[in-house]
PDB file of N, H, CA, C and O in Angstrom:
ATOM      1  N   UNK A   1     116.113  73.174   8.483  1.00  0.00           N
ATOM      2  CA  UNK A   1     116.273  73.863   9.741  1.00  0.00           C
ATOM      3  C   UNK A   1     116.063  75.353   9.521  1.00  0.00           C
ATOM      4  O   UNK A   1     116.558  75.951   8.566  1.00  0.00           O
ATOM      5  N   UNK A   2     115.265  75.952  10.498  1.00  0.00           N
ATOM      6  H   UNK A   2     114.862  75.466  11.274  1.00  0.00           H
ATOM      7  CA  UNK A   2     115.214  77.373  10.523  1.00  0.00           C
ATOM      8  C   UNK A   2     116.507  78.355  11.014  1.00  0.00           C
ATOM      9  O   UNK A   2     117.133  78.131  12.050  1.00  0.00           O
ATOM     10  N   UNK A   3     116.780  79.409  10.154  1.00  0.00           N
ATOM     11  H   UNK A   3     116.270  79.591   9.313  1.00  0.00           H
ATOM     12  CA  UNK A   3     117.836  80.210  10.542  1.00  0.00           C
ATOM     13  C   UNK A   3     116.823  81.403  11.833  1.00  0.00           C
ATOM     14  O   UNK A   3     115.738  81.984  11.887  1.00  0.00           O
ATOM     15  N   UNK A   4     118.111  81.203  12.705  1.00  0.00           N
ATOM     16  H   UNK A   4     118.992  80.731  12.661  1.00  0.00           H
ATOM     17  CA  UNK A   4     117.819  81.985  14.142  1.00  0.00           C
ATOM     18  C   UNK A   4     117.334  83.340  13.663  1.00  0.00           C
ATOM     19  O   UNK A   4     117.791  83.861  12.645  1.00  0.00           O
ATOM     20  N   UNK A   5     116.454  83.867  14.372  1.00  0.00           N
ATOM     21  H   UNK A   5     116.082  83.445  15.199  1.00  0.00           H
ATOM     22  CA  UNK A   5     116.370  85.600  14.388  1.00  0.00           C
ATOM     23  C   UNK A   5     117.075  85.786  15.311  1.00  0.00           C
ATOM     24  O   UNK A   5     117.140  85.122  16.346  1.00  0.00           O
ATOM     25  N   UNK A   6     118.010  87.249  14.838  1.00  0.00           N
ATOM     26  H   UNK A   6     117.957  87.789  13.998  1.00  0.00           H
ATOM     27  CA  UNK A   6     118.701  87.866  15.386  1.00  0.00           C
ATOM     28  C   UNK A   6     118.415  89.335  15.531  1.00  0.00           C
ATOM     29  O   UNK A   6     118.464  90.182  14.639  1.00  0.00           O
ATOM     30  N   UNK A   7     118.045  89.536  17.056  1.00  0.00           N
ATOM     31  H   UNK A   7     118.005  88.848  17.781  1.00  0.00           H
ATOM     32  CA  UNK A   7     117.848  90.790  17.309  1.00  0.00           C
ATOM     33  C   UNK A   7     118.817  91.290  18.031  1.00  0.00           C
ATOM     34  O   UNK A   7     119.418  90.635  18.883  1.00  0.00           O
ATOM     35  N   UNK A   8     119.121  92.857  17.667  1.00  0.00           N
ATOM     36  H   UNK A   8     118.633  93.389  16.975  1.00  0.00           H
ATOM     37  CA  UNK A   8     120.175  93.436  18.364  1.00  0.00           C
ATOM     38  C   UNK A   8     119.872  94.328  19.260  1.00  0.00           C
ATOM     39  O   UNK A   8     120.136  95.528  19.191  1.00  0.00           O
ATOM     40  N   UNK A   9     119.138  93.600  20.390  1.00  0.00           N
ATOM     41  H   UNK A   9     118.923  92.625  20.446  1.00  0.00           H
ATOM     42  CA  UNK A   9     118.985  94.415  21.846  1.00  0.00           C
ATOM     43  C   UNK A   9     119.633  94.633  22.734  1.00  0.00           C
ATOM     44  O   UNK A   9     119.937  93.730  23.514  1.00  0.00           O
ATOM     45  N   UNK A  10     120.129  96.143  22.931  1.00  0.00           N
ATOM     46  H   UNK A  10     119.882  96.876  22.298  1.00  0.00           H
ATOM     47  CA  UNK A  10     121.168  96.360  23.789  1.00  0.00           C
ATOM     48  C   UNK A  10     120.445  96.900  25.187  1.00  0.00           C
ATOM     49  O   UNK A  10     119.310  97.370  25.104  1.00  0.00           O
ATOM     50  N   UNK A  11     121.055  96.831  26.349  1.00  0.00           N
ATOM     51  H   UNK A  11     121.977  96.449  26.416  1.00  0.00           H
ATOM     52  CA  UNK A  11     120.818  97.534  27.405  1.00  0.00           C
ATOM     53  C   UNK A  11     121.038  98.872  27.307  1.00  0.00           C
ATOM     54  O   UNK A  11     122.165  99.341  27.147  1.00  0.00           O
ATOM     55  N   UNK A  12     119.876  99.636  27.406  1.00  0.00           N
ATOM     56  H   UNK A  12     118.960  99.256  27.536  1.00  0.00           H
ATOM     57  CA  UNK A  12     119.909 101.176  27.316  1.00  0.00           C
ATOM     58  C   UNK A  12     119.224 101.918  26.030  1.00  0.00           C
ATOM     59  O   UNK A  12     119.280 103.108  25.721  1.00  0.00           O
ATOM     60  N   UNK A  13     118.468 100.681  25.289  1.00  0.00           N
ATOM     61  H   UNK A  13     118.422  99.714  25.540  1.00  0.00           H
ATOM     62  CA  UNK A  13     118.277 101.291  23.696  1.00  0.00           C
ATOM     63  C   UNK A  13     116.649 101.727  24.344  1.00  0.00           C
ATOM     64  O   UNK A  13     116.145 101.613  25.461  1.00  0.00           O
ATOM     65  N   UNK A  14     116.185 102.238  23.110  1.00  0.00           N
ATOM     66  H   UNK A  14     116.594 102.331  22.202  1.00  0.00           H
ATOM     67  CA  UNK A  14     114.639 102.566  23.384  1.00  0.00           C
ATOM     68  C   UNK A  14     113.689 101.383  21.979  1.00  0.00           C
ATOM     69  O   UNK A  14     113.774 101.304  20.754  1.00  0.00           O
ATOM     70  N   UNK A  15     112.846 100.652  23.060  1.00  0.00           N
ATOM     71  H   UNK A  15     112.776 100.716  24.055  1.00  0.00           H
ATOM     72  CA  UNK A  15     112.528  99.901  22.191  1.00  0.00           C
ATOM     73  C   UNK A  15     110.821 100.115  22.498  1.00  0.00           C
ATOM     74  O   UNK A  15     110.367 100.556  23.554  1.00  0.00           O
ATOM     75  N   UNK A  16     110.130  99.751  21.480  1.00  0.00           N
ATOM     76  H   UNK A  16     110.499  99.393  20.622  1.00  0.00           H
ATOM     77  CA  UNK A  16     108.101  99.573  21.165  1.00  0.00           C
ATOM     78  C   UNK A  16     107.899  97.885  21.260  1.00  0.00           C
ATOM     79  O   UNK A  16     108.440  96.994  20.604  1.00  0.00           O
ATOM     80  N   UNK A  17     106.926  97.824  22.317  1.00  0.00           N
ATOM     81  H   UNK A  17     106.487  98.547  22.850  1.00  0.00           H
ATOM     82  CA  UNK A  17     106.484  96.490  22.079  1.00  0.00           C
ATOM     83  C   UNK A  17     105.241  96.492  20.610  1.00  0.00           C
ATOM     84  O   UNK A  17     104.451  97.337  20.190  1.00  0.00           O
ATOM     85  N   UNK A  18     105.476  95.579  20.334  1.00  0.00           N
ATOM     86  H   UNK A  18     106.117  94.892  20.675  1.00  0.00           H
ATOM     87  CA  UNK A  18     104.528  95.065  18.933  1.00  0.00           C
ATOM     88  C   UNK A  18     102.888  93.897  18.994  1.00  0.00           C
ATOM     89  O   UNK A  18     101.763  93.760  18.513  1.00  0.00           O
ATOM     90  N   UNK A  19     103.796  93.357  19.894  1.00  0.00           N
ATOM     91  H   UNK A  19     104.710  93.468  20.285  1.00  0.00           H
ATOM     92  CA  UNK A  19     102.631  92.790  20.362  1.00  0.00           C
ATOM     93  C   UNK A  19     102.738  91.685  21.529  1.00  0.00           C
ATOM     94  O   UNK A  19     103.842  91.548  22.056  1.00  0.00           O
ATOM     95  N   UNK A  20     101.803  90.992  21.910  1.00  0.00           N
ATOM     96  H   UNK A  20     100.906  91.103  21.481  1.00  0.00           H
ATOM     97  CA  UNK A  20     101.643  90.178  23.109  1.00  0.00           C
ATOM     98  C   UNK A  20     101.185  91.228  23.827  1.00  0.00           C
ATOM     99  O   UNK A  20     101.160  92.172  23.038  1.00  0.00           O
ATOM    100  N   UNK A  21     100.725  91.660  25.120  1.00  0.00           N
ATOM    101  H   UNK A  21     100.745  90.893  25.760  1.00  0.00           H
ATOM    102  CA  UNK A  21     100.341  91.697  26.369  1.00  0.00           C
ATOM    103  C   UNK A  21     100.411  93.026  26.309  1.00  0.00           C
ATOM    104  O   UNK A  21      99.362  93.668  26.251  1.00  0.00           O
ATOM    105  N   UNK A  22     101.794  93.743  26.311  1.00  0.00           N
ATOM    106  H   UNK A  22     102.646  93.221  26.358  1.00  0.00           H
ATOM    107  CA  UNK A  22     101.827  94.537  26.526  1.00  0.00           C
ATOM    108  C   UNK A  22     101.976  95.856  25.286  1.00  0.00           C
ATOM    109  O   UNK A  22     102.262  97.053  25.270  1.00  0.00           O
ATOM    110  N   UNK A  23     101.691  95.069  24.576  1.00  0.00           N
ATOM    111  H   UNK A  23     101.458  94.096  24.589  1.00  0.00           H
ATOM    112  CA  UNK A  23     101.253  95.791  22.306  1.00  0.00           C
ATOM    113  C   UNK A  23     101.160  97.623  22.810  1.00  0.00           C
ATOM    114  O   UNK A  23     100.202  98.128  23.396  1.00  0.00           O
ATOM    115  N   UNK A  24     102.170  98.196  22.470  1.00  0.00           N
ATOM    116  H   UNK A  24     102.948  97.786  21.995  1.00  0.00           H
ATOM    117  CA  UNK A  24     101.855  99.797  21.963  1.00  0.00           C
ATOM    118  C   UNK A  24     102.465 100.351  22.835  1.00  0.00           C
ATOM    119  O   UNK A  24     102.809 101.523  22.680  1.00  0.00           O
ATOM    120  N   UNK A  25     102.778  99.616  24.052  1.00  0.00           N
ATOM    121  H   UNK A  25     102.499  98.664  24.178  1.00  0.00           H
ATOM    122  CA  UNK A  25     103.926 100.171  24.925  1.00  0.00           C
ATOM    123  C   UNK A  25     105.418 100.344  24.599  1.00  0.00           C
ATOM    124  O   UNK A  25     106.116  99.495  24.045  1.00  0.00           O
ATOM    125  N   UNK A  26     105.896 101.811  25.105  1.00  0.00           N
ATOM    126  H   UNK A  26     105.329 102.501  25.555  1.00  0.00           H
ATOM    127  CA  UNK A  26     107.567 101.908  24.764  1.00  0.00           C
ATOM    128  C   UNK A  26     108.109 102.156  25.812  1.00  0.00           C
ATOM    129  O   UNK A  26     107.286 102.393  26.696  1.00  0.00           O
ATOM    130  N   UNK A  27     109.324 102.222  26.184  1.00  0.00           N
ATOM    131  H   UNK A  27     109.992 102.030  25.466  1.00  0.00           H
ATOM    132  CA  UNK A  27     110.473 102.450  27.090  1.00  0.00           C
ATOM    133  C   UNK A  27     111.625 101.916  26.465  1.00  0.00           C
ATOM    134  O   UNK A  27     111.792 101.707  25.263  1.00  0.00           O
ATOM    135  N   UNK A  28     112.882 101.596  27.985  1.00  0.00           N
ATOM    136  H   UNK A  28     112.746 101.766  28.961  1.00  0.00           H
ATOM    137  CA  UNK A  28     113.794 101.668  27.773  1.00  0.00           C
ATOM    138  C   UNK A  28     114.499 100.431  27.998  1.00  0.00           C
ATOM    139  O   UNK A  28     114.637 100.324  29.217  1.00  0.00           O
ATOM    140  N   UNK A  29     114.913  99.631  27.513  1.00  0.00           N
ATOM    141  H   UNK A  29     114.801  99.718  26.523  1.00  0.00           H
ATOM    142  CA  UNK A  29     115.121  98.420  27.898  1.00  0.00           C
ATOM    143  C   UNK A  29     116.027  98.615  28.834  1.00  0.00           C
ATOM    144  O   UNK A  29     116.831  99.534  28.684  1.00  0.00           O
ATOM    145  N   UNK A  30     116.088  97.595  30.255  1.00  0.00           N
ATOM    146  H   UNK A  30     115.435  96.847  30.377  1.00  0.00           H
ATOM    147  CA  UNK A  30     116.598  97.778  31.364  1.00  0.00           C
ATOM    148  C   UNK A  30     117.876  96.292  32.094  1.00  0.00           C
ATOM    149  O   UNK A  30     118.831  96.259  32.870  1.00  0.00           O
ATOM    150  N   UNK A  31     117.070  95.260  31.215  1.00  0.00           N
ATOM    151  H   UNK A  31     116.294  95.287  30.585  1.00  0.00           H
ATOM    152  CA  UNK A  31     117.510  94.156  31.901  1.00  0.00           C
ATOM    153  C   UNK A  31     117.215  92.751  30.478  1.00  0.00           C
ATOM    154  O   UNK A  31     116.192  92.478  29.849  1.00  0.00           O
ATOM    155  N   UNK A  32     118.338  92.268  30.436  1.00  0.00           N
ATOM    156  H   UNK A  32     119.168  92.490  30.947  1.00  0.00           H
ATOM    157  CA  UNK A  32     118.040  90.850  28.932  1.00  0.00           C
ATOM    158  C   UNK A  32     118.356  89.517  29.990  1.00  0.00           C
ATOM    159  O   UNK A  32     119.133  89.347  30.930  1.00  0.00           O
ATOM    160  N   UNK A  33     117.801  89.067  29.625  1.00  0.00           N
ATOM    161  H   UNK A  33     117.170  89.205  28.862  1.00  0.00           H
ATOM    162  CA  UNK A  33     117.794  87.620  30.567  1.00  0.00           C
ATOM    163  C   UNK A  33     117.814  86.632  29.164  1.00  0.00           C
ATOM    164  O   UNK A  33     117.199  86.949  28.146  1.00  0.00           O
ATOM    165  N   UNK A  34     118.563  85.478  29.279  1.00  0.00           N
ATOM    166  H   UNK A  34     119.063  85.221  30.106  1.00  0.00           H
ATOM    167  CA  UNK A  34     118.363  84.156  28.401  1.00  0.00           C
ATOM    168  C   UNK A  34     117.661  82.787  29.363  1.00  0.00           C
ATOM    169  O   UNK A  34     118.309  82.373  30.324  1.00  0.00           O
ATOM    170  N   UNK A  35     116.704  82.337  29.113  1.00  0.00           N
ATOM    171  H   UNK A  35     116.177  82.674  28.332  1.00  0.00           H
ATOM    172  CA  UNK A  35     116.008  81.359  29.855  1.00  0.00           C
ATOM    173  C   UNK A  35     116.870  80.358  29.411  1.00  0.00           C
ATOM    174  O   UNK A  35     117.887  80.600  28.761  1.00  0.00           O
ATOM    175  N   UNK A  36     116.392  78.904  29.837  1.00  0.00           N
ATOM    176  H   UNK A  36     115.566  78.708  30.366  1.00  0.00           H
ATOM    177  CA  UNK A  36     117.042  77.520  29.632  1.00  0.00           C
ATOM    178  C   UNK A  36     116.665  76.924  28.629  1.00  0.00           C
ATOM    179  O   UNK A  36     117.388  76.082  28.097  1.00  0.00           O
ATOM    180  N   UNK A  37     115.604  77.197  28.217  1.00  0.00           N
ATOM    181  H   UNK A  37     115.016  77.881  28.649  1.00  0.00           H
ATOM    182  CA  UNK A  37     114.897  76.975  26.804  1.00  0.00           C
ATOM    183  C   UNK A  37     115.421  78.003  25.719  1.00  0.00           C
ATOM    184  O   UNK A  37     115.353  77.582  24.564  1.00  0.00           O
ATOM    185  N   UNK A  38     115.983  79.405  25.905  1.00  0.00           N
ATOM    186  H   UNK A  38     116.039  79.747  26.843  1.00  0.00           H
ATOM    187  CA  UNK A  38     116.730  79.437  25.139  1.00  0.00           C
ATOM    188  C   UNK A  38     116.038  80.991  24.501  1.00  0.00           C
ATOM    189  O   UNK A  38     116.560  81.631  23.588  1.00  0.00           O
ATOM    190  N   UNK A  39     114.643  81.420  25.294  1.00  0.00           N
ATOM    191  H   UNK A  39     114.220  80.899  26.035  1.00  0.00           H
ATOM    192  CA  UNK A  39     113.808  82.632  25.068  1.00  0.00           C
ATOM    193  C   UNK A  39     114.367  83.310  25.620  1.00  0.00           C
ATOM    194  O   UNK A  39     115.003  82.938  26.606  1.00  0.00           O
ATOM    195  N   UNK A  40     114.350  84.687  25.169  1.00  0.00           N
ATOM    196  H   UNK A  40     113.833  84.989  24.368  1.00  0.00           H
ATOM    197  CA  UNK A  40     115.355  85.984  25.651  1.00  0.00           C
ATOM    198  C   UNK A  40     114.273  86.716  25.964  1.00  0.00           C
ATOM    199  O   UNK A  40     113.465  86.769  25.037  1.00  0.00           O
ATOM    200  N   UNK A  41     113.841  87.536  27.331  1.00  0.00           N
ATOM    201  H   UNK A  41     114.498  87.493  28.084  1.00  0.00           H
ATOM    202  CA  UNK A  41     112.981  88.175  27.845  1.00  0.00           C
ATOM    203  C   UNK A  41     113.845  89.336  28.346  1.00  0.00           C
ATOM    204  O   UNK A  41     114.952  89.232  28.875  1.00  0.00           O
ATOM    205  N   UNK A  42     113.011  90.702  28.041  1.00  0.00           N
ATOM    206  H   UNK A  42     112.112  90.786  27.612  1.00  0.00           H
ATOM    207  CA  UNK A  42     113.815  91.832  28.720  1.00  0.00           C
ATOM    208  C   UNK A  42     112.626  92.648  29.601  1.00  0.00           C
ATOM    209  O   UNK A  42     111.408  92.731  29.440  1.00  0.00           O
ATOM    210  N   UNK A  43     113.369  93.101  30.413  1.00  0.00           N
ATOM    211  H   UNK A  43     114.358  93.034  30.545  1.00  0.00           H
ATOM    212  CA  UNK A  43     112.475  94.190  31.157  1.00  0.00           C
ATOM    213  C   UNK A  43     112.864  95.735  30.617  1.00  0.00           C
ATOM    214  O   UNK A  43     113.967  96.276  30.542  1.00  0.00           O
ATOM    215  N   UNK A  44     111.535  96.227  30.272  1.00  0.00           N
ATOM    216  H   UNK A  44     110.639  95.788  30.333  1.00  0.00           H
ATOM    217  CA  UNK A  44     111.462  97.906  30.046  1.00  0.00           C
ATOM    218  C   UNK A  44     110.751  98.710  30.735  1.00  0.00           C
ATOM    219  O   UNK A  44     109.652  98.424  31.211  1.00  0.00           O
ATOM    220  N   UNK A  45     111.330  99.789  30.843  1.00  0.00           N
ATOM    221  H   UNK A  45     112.223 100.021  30.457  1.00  0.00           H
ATOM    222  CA  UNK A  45     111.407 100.440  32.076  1.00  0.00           C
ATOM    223  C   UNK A  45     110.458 101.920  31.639  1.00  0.00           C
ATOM    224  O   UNK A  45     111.145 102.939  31.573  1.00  0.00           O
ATOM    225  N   UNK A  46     109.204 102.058  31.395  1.00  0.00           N
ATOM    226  H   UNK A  46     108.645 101.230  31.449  1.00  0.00           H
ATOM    227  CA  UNK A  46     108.515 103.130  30.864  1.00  0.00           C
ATOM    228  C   UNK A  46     108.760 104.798  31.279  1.00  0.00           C
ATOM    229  O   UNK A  46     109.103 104.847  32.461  1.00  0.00           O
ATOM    230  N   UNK A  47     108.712 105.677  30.881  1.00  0.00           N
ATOM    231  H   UNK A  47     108.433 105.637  29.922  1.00  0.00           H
ATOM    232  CA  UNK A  47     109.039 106.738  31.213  1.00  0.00           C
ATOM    233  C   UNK A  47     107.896 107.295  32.629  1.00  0.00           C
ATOM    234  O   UNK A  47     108.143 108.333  33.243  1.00  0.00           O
ATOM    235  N   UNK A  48     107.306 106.867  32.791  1.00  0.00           N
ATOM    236  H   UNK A  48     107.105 106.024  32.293  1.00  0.00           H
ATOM    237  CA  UNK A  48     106.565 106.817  33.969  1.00  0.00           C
ATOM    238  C   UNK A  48     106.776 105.918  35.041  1.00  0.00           C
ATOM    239  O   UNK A  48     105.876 105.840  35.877  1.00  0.00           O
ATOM    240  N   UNK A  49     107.522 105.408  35.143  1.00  0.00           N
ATOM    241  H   UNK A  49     108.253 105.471  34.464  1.00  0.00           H
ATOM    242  CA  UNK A  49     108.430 104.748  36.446  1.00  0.00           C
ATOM    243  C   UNK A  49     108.224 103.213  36.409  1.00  0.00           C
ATOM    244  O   UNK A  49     108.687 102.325  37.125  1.00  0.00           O
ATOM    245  N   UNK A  50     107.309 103.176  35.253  1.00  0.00           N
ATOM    246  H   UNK A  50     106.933 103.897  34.671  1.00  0.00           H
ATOM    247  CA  UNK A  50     106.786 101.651  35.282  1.00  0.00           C
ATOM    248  C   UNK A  50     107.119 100.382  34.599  1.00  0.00           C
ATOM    249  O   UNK A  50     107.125 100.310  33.371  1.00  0.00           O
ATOM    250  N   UNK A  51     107.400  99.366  35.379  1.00  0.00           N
ATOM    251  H   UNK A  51     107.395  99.424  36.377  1.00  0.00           H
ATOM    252  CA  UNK A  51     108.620  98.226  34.324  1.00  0.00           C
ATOM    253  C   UNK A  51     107.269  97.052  34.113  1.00  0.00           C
ATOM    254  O   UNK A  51     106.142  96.875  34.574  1.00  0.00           O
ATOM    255  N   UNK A  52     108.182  96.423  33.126  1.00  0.00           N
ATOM    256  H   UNK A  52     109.097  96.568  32.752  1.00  0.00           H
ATOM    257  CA  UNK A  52     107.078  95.049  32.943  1.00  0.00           C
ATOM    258  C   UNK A  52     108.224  94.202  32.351  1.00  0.00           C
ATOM    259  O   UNK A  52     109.293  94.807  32.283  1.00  0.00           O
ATOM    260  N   UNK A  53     108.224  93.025  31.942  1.00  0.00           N
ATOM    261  H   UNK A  53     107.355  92.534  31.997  1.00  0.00           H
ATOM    262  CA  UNK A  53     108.878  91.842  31.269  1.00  0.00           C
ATOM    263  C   UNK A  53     108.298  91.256  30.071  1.00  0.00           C
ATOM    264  O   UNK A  53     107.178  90.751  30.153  1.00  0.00           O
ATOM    265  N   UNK A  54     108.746  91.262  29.291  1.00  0.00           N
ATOM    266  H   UNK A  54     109.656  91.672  29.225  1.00  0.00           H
ATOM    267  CA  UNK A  54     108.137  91.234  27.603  1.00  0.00           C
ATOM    268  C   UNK A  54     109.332  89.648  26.961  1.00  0.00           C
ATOM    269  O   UNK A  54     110.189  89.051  27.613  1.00  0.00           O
ATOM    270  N   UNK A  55     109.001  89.475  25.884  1.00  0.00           N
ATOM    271  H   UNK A  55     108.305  89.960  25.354  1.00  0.00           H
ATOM    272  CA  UNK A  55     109.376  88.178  25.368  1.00  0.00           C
ATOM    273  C   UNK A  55     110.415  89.476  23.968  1.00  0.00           C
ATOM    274  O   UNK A  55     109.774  90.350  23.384  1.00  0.00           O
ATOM    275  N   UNK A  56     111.731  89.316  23.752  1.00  0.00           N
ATOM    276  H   UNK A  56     112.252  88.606  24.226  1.00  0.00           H
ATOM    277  CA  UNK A  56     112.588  90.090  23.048  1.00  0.00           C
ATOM    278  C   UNK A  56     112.375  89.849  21.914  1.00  0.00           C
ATOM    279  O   UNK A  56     113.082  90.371  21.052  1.00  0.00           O
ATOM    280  N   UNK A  57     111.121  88.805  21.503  1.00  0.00           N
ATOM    281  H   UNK A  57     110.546  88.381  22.203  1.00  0.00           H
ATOM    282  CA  UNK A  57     110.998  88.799  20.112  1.00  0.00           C
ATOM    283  C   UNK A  57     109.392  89.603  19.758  1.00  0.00           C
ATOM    284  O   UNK A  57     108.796  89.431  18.695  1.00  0.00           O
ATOM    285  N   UNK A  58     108.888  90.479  20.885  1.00  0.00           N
ATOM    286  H   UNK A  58     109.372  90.618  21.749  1.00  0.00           H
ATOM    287  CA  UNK A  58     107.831  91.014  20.393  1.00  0.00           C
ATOM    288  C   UNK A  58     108.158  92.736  20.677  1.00  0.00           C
ATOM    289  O   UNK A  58     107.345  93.656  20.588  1.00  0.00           O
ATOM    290  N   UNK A  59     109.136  92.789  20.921  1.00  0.00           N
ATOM    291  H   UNK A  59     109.797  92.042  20.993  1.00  0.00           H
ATOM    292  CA  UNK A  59     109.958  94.084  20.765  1.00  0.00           C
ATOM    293  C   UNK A  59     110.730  94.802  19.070  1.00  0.00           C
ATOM    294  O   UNK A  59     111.165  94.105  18.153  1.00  0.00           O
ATOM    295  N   UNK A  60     110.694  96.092  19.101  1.00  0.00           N
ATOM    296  H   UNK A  60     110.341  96.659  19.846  1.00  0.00           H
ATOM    297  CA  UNK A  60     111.260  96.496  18.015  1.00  0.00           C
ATOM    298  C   UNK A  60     112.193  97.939  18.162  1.00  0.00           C
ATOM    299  O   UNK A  60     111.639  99.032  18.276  1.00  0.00           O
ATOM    300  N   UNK A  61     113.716  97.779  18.142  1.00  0.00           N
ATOM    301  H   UNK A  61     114.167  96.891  18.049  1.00  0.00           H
ATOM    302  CA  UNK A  61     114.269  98.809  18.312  1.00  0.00           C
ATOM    303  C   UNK A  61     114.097 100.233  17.805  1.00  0.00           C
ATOM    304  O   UNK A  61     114.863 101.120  18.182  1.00  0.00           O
TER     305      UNK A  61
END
């Protein structure tokens, strides 16, 4: 069995996406959601007024 990754994303930290979709973008994380499947998605909130929804495992504090 694989041991879980554990990321420590808080509401209010400043985090860099790494990759997927939105790769090279930073802001502020705004919002952590846990799906039913069990994927943790957050919304970040760019310093230009602009939010998007990212997967919390392609983020890096």
């Amino acid at each position: 069995m694989m041991a879980k990754r554990v990321n420590k994303i808080k509401d209010g930290a400043h985090c860099k996406v790494t990759s997927g979709v939105h790769a090279g973008k930073s802001g502020i994380v705004r919002d952590i959601n846990t799906s039913k499947t069990g994927h943790v998605t957050i919304t970040v909130l760019q310093s230009s007024g602009e939010r998007f929804k990212t997967l919390a495992k392609n983020v890096v504090i």
